[in-house]
LODOTOR-322533 format. One line per field, with one value per residue (C-alpha): residue number from 1; residue in three letters; x, y, z. Coordinates in pm, 1 decimal, always signed. Each point is the difference from the previous one (the first is absolute). Example, Ala and Ser with C-alpha at 12.3 -4.5 7.8 and 13.67 -1.06 7.14 Angstrom:
! residues 2
k c(1, 2)
r c(ala, ser)
x c(+1230.0, +137.0)
y c(-450.0, +344.0)
z c(+780.0, -66.0)
! end
This chain:
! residues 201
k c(1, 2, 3, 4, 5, 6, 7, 8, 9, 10, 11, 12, 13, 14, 15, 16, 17, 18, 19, 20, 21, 22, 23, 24, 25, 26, 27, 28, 29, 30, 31, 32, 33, 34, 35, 36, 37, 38, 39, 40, 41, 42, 43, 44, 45, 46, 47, 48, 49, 50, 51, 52, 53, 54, 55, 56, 57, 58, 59, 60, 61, 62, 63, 64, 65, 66, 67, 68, 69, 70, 71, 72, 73, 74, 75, 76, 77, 78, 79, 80, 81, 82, 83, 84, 85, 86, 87, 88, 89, 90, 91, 92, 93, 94, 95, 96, 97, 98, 99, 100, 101, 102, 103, 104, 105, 106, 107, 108, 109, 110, 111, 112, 113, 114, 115, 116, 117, 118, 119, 120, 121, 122, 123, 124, 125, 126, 127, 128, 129, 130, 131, 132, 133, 134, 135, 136, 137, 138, 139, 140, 141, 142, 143, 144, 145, 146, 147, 148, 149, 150, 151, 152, 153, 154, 155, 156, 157, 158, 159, 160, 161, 162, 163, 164, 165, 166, 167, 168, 169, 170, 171, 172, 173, 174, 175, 176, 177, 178, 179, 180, 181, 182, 183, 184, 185, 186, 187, 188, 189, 190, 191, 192, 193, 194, 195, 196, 197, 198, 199, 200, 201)
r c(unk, unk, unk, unk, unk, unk, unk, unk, unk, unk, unk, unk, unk, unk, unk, unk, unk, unk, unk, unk, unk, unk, unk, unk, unk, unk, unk, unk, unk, unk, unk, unk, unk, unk, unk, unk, unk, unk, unk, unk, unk, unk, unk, unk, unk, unk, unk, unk, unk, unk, unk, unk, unk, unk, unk, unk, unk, unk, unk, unk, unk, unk, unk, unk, unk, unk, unk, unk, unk, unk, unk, unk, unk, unk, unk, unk, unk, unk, unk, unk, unk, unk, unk, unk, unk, unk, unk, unk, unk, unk, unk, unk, unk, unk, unk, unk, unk, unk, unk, unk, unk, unk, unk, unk, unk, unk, unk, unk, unk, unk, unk, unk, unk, unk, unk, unk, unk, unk, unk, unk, unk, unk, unk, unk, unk, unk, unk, unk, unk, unk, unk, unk, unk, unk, unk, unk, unk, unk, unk, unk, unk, unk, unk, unk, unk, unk, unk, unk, unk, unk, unk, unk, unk, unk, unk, unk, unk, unk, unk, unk, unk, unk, unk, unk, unk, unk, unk, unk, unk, unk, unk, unk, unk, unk, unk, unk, unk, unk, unk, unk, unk, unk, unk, unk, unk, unk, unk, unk, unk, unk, unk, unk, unk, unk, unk, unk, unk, unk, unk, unk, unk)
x c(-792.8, -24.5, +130.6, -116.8, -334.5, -88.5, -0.4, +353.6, -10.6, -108.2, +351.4, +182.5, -188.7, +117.4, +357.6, +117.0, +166.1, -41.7, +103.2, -76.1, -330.3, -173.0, +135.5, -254.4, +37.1, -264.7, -114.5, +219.8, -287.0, -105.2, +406.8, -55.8, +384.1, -50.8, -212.7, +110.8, -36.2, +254.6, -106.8, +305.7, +22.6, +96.5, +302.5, -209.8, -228.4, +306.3, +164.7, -316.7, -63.4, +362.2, -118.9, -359.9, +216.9, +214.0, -304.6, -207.1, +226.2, +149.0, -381.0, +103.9, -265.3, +153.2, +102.3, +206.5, +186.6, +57.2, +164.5, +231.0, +122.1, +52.3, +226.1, +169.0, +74.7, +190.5, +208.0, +330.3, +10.4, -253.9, -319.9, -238.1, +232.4, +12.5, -411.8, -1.9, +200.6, -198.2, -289.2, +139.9, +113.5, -371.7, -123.0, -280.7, +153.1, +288.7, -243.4, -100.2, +361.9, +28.6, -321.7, -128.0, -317.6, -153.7, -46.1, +130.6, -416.2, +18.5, +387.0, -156.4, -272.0, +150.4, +238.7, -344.1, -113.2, +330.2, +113.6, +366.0, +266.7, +334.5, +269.8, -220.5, -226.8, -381.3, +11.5, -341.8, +86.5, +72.4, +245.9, +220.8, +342.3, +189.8, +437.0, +207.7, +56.2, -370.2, -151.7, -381.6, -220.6, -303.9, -200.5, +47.0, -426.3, -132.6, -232.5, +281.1, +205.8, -239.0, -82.4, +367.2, +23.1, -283.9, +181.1, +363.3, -157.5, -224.8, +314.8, +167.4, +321.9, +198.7, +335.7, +77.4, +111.4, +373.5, -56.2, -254.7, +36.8, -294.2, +20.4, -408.1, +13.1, +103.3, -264.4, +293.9, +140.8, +339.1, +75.7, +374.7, +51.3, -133.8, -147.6, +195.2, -205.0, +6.7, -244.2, -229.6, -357.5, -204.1, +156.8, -4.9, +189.4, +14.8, +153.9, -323.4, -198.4, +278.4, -29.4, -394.7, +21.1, +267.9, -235.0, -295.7, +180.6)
y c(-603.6, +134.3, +272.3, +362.3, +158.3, +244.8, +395.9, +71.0, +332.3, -178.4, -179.4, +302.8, +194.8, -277.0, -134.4, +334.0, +23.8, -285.0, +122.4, -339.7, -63.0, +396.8, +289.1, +177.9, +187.0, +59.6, +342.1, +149.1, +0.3, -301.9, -147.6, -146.1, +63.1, +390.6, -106.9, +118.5, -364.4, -196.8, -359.4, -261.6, -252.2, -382.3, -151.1, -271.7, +330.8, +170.9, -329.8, -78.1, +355.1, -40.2, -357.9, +187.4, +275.2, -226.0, -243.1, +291.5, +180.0, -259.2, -174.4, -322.6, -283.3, -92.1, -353.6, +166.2, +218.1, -296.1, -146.4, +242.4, +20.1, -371.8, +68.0, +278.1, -193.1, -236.6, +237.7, +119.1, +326.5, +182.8, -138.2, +373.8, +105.8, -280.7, -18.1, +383.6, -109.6, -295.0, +224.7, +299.0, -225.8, -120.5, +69.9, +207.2, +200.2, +58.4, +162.4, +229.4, +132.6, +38.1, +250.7, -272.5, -48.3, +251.4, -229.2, -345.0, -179.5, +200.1, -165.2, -316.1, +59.7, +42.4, -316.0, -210.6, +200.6, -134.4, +341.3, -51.5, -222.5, -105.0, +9.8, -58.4, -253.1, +92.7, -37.4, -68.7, -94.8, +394.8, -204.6, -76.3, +96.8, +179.8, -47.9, +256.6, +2.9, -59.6, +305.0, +22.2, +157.0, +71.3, -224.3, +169.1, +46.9, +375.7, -81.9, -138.5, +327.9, +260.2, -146.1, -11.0, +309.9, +175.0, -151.7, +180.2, +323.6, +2.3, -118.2, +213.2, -25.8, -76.2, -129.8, -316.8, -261.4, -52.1, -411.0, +125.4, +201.0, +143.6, +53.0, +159.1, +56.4, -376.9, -121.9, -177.0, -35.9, -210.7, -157.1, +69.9, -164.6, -85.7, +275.2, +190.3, +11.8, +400.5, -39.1, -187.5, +202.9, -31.8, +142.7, -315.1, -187.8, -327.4, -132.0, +18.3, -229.6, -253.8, +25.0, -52.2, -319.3, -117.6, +26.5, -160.3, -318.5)
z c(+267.4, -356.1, -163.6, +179.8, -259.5, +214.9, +80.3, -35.7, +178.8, +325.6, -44.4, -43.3, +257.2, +249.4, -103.2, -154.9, -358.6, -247.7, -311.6, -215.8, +179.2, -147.0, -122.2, +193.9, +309.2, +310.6, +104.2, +282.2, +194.1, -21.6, +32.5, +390.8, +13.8, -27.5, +306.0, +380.6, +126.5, +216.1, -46.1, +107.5, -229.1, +83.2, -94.8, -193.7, -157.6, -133.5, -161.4, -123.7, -173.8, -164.8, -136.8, -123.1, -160.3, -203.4, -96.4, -162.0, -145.3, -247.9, -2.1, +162.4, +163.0, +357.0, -164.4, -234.3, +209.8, +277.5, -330.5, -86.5, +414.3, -18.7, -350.7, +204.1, +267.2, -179.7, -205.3, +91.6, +167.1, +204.1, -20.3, +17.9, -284.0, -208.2, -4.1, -92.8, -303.4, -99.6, +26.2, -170.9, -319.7, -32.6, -356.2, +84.8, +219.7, -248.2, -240.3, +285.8, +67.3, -329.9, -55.4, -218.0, +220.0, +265.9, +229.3, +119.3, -77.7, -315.1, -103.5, +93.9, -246.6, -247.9, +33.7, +28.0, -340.4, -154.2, -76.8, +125.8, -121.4, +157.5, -220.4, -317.4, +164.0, +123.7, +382.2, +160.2, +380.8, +216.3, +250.5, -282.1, +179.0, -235.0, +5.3, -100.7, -410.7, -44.9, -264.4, +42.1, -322.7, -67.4, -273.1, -291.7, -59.5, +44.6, +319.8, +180.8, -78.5, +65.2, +351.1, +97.4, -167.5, +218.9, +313.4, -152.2, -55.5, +367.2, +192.0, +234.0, -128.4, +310.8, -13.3, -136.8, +227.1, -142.7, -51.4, -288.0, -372.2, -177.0, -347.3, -20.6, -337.4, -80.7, +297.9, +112.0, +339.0, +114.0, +259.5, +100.9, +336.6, +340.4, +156.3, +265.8, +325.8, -32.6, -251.6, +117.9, -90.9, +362.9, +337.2, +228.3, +237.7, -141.6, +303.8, +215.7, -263.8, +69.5, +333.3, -65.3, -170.5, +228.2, +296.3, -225.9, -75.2)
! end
């Protein structure tokens, strides 16, 4: 299954919030969760919903994220957390913590463009997995500043996850550790898409 192109409102409208997918919001009327409607949900519906959340809000195919379980799996400590991390430390997704990029597609972009480097080197791939100590810029051209630029001034300016500095007037952001599952930018429980792929395999 590639990567989702669609109407991204339809997404939200059905699995709620997903802040890296749009920064767009539905009409309250047309929210079906403002909606006086008690449908029960199946145990496999509401494990798969988690898994749908996590996919389209950090942009991932279905191959991808069976991937990064698989890597979870194997690391030490629990596996739901440990693929939150892996996912959170993407490079793309990075840039959108950072303000960098609107959007999660849009960070991604830009990486493809070859408008971000990684500690002075041009970084084309948006999985790159970035380790704490890693400073991302901006290529020092004027395109590649005023987009990131356009994406500092339109952000929202919420709090920055504490794993992460901005300097915004350097278009440079660091990387100072592994981020703290506190932080973690999409309200999910990351244990239900293990239990998912545990009862797929």
């Amino acid at each position: 299954m590639s990567r989702y192109r669609g109407p991204r409102l339809k997404k939200i409208r059905r699995l709620g919030a997903l802040p890296g997918l749009t920064n767009k919001r539905p009409r309250a009327g047309n929210d079906p969760r403002n909606q006086s409607r008690s449908v029960k949900k199946s145990q496999y519906r509401i494990r798969l919903e988690e898994k749908q959340k996590l996919r389209f809000h950090y942009g991932l195919t279905e191959r991808q994220l069976l991937k990064y379980v698989h890597i979870a799996g194997k690391a030490k400590g629990s596996t739901g957390q440990v693929l939150l991390q892996l996912l959170e430390m993407r490079l793309d997704n990075i840039l959108f913590r950072l303000g960098m990029a609107s959007t999660i597609p849009a960070a991604r972009q830009f990486v493809n463009h070859r408008h971000i480097l990684v500690n002075g080197h041009i970084v084309d791939i948006p999985s790159y997995r970035c380790k704490p100590g890693d400073i991302i810029t901006v290529k020092d051209e004027q395109k590649s500043k005023a987009l990131i630029q356009k994406s500092l001034d339109s952000s929202s300016h919420q709090e920055l996850p504490s794993h992460l500095i901005l300097q915004p007037f350097q278009y440079k952001g660091l990387v100072n550790q592994i981020i703290d599952s506190k932080w973690v930018g999409l309200k999910i429980k990351e244990l239900l898409v293990v239990e998912y792929y545990s009862r797929q395999t």
